[in-house]
C-alpha positions as CSV (number, residue, x, y, z in Angstrom):
1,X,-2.5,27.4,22.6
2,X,-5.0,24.8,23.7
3,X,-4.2,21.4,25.0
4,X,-4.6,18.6,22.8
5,X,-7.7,16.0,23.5
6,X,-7.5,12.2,22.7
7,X,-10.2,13.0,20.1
8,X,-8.1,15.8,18.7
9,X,-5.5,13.5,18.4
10,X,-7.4,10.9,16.6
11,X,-8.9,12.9,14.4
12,X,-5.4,13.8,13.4
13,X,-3.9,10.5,13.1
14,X,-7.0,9.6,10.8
15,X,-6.9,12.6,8.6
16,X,-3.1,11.5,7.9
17,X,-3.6,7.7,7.7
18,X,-5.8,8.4,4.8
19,X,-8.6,6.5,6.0
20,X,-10.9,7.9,3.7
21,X,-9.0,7.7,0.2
22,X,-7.5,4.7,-1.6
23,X,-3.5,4.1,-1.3
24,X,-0.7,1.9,-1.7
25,X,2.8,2.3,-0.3
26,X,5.6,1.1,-1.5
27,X,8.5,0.2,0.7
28,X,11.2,2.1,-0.6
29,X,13.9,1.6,2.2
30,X,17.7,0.6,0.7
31,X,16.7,-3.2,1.3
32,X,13.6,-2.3,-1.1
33,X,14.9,-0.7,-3.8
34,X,18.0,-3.6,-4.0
35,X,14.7,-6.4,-4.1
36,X,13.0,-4.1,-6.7
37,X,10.6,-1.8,-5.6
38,X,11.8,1.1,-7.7
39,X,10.3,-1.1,-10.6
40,X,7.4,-2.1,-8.5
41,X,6.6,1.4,-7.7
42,X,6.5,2.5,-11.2
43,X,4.6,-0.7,-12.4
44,X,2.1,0.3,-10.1
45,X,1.8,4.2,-11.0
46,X,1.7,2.9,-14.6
47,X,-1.3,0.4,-13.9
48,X,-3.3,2.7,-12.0
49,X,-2.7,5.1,-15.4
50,X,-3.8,2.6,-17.4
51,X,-7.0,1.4,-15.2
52,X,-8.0,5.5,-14.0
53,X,-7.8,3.7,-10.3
54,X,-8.8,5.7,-7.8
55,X,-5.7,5.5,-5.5
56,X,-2.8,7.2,-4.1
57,X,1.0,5.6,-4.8
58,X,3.4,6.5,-2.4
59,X,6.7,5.5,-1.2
60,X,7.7,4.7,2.3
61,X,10.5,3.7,4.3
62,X,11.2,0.2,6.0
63,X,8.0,-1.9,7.6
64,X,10.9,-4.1,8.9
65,X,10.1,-7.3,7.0
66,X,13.3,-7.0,4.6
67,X,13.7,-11.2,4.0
68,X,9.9,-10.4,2.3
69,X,11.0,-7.1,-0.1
70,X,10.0,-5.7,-2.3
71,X,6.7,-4.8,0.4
72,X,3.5,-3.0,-0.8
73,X,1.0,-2.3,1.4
74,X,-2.8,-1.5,-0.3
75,X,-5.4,0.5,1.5
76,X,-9.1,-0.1,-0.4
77,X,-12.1,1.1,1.0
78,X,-14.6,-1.8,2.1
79,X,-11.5,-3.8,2.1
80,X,-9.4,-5.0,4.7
81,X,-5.7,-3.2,4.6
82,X,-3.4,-5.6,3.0
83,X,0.5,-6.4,3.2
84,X,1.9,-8.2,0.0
85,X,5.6,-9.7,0.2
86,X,7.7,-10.7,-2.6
87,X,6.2,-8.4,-5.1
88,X,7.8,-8.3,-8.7
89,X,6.1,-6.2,-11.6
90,X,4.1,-9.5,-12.7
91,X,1.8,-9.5,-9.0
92,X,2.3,-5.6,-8.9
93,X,-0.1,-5.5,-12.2
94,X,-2.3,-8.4,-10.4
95,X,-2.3,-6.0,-7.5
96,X,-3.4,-2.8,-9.7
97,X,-6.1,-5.3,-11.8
98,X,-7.4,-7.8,-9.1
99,X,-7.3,-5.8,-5.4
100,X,-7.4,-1.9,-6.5
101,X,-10.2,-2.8,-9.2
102,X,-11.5,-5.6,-9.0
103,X,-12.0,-5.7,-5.4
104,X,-10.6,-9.3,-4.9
105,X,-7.1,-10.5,-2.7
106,X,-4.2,-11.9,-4.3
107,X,-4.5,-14.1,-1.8
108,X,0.0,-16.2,-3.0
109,X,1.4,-12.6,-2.0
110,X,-0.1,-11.9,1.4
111,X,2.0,-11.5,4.4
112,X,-0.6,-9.6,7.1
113,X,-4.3,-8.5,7.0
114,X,-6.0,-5.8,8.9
115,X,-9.7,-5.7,9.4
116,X,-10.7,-1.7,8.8
């Protein structure tokens, strides 16, 4: 076995992060399921049905904002990486219709922003 170089390593963590494919988590810790994000969740799998999105749904555990749960976080290419707070099925479809597809922000739902 071979030791591990920094770029090895990075070129791990990148393959896993998804960097190169659409996704959105879903914070599905206990305090995001009791806000709502098993509803969330499958708004969102529904929408990106509906639309043929190109993106990945997934479920994840706690991002440690819980006052701001139900939490979705949306990965776009081209597109900064986006944290939206607060989410209900209503902004779930916005997210599916106006960030995934139409490649615009909801800008009332954001909580953090990371340049890719």
């Amino acid at each position: 076995m071979n030791k591990m170089t920094k770029k090895d390593l990075e070129a791990i963590q990148q393959k896993h992060a998804g960097a190169d494919r659409n996704w959105i988590k879903v914070g599905y810790s206990t305090c995001g399921v009791a806000a709502g994000a098993k509803e969330v969740y499958e708004t969102l799998v529904e929408e990106s049905r509906k639309h043929n999105a190109d993106v990945e749904i997934k479920k994840c555990g706690c991002v440690g904002m819980c006052s701001a749960e139900p939490l979705v976080e949306v990965h776009i290419k081209n597109m900064p990486t986006v944290f939206y707070g607060k989410v209900d099925k209503e902004v779930a479809t916005k997210i599916m219709e106006k960030h995934v597809c139409g490649k615009m922000l909801v800008n009332d739902r954001i909580y953090d922003l990371k340049l890719n």
